[in-house]
Every structure is written in structure tokens, then in C-alpha cells.
C-alpha positions as CSV (number, residue, x, y, z in Angstrom):
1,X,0.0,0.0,0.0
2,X,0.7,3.4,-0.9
3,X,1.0,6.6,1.7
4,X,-2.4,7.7,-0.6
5,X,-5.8,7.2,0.5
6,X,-6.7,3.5,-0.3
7,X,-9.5,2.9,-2.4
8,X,-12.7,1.3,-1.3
9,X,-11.0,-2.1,-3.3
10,X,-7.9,-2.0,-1.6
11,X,-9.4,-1.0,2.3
12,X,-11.5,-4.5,1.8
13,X,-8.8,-6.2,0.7
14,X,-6.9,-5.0,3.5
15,X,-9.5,-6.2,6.2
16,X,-9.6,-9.3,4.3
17,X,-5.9,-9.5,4.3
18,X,-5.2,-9.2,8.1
19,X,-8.2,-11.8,9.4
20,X,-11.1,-9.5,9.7
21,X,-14.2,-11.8,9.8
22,X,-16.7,-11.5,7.3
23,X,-19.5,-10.2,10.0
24,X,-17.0,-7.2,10.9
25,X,-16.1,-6.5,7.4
26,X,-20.5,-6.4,6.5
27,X,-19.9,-4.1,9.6
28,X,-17.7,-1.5,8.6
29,X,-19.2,-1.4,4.9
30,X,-21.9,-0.6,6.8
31,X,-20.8,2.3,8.4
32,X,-18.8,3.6,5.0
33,X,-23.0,3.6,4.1
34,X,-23.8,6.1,6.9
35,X,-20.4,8.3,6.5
36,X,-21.0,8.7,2.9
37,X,-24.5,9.9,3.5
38,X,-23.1,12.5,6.3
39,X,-20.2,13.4,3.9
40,X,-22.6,14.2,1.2
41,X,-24.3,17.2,2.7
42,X,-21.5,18.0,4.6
43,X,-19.0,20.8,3.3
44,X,-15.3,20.7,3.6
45,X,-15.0,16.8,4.1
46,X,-13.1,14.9,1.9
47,X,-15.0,11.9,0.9
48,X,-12.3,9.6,0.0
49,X,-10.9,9.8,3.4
50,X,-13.9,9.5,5.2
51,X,-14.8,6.0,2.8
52,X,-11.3,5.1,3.8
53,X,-11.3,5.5,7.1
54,X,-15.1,4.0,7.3
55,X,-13.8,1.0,6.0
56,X,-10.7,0.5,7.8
57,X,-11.9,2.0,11.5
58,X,-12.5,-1.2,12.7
59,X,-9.1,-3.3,11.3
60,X,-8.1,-3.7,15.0
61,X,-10.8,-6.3,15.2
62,X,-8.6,-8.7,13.2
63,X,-6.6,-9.0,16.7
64,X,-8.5,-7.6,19.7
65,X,-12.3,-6.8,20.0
66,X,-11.9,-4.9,23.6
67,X,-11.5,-1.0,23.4
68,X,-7.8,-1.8,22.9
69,X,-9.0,-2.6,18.9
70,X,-8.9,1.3,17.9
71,X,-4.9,1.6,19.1
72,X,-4.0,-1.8,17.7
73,X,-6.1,-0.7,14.5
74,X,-4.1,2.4,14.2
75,X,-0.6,0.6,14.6
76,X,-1.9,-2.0,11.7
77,X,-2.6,0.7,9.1
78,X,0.3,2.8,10.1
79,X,2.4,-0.7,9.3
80,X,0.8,-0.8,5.8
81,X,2.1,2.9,5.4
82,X,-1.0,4.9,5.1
83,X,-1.1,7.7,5.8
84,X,-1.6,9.9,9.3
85,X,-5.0,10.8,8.6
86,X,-6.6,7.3,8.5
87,X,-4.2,6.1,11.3
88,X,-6.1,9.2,13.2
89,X,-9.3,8.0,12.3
90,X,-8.4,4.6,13.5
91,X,-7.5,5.2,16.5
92,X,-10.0,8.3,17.2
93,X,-13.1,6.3,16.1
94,X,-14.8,5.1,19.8
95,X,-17.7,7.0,20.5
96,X,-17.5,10.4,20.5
97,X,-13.5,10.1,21.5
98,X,-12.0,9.0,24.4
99,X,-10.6,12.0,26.9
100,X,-7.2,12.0,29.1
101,X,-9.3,10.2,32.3
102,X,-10.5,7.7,30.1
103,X,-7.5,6.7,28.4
104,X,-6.2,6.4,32.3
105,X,-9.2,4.5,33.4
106,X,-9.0,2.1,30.2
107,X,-5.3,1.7,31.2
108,X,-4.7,2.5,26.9
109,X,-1.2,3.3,25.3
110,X,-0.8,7.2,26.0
111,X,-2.1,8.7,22.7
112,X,-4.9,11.0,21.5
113,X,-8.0,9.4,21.3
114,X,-10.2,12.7,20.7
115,X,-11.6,13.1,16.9
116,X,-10.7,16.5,15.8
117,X,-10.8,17.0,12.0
118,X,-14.4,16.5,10.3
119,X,-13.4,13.4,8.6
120,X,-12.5,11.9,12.4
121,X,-16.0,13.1,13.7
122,X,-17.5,11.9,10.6
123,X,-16.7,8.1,11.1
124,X,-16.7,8.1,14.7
125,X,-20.3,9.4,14.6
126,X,-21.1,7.1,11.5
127,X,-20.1,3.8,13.8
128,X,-22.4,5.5,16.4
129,X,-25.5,5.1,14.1
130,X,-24.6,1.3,13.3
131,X,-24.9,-2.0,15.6
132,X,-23.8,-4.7,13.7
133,X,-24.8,-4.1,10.6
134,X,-27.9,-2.0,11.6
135,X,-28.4,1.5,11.2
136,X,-29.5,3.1,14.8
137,X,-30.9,6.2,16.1
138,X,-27.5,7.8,17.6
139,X,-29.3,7.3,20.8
140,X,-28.4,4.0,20.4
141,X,-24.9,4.0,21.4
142,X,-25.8,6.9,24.0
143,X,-28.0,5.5,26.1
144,X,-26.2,1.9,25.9
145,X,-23.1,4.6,27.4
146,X,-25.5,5.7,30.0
147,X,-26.8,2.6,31.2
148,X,-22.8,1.7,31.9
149,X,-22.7,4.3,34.3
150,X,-20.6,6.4,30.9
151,X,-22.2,9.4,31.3
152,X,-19.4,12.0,30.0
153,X,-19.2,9.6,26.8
154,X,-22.7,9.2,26.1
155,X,-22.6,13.6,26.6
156,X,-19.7,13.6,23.8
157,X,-22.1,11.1,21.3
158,X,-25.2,13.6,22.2
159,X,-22.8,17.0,21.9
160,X,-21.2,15.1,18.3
161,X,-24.4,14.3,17.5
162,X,-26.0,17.9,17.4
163,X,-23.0,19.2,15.6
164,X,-22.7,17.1,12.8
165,X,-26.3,17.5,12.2
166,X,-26.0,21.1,12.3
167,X,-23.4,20.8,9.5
168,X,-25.8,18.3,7.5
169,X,-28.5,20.4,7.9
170,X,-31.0,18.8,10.1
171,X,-31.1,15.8,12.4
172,X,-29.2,12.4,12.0
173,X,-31.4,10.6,13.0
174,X,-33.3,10.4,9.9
175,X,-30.3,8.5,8.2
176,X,-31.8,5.2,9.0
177,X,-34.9,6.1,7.2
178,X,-33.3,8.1,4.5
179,X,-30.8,5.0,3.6
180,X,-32.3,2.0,5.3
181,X,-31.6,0.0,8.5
182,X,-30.0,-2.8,6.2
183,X,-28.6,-0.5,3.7
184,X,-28.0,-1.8,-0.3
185,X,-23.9,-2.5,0.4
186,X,-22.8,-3.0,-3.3
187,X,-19.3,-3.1,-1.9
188,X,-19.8,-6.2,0.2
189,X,-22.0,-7.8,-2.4
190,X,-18.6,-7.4,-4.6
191,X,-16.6,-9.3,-2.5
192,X,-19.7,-12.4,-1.5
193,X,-19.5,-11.2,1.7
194,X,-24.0,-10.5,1.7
């Protein structure tokens, strides 16, 4: 792999490549399907980054499923030499971000777990709206926060939330009606994977 943005071709082979299971790979096709809808209303995102990024956010799965799967992720793509902005997204994708006490609390490598560009928020917000390979109300992974006593995370999904739909234009929550719970997923269909 090249230090460009991978293509939608090369992130699934990728996945494939390193052991990611069929389910996680419907997974993260799924949430390229919620990103790209985001990213199309959404100025000043770069859509081949977010796609990129959507695809390969969950890579750490080939090794870990714990929260330890964003870092281990992040240090798998760096390795195939792409570049620092999907190793960011990688790594930045849980929730709404992960803060300083959380990281402590987690007992993660010390590194910044915080989305901070548009294309970070983007797919960390897109993997909100997706369980499984369901699209979900972002209250979804909120509440699920809350009920885990999570309560400054599930505040960083509902604070994410209301700003990326201010940039889209109105509420995200209509995604799963606008695109589907099970959304058409031509990209997995490619590969036999649906």
C-alpha cells in the first residue's frame, strides 16, 4: 500500500488480508453507508478519506475486539504505510472520542483518542448510528453509554451528535430512514460477503 488514500478495493482487501471476519467487514461497509451519507451534505469533508477511514476503523478487530481494537487498528494501518490521517481516524473512532481520564481509566497506550478533523468526527459518529450491521438512532450507542454508568461519553455522542447534524442540515437521526436499517452495500455484495 501506498501513503495515498486507499481505495474502497484496496481498504476490503486489506481487512480481508489481516483476518477480519466476514460479519465485521458487513460491519464496517456498513458504516462507510452512513459516513457517505453524512459526507454528502457535509462541506469541507473529503469523501475519499472519510470512505477510507469507514472501511478500515474497525481493522483492530482482526486482533482484539476490547476497546484496545482502535490503538491496535491504528498501529496496523500505520504498518501498511498509510497515511496519518486514517491512522487518526483509526484510533479516534470510539464513540465520541476518548478523553485523558478515560484513556487512564482504560489503562490504553498514552495517545490522542479525541476526533478532531471532520473526517475523524464523521466516522466516529457514523459507527455510532450502526450495531452490527444496523443502522440506529444515535441514541443507540448513547443510552447503551449511559446505562454503563458512561455518562461524560454518552454527553460527547449527544454534543457530536447535534453538531454534525447542524453541518448536514438537520437531524441524523433520519439517516436510517433516508438510507435504510440494512442498507443496499454494493461493496460487500462485490466481494460475497452478503
Amino acid at each position: 500500500m501506498s501513503s495515498t488514500i486507499p481505495s474502497e478495493d484496496e481498504c476490503i482487501e486489506l481487512l480481508m488480508e489481516v483476518g477480519c471476519k466476514r460479519r465485521v467487514v458487513i460491519h464496517c461497509c456498513t458504516v462507510e453507508a452512513v459516513a457517505k451519507e453524512i459526507v454528502s451534505r457535509v462541506k469541507g469533508a473529503d469523501p475519499d478519506l472519510v470512505a477510507a477511514g469507514a472501511l478500515l476503523h474497525d481493522i483492530g478487530r482482526s486482533v482484539d475486539h476490547s476497546i484496545m481494537h482502535a490503538y491496535i487498528g491504528s498501529q496496523i494501518v500505520q504498518a501498511h504505510g498509510l497515511p496519518q490521517s486514517i491512522v487518526d481516524i483509526v484510533r479516534k473512532h470510539t464513540g465520541a472520542g476518548l478523553d485523558a481520564e478515560d484513556v487512564e481509566e482504560l489503562g490504553l497506550p498514552d495517545a490522542d483518542y479525541m476526533p478532531r478533523t471532520l473526517e475523524e468526527k464523521i466516522v466516529a459518529h457514523a459507527d455510532n448510528m450502526v450495531s452490527d450491521n444496523k443502522v440506529v438512532k444515535h441514541s443507540h450507542s448513547s443510552d447503551k453509554l449511559r446505562n454503563k454508568g458512561a455518562e461524560r461519553g454518552a454527553d460527547r455522542i449527544d454534543a457530536l451528535h447535534a453538531e454534525l447534524s447542524a453541518l448536514y442540515g438537520e437531524d441524523l437521526d433520519v439517516i436510517p430512514d433516508r438510507i435504510g436499517q440494512y442498507p443496499d452495500l454494493p461493496l460487500a455484495r462485490r466481494y460475497d460477503l452478503i
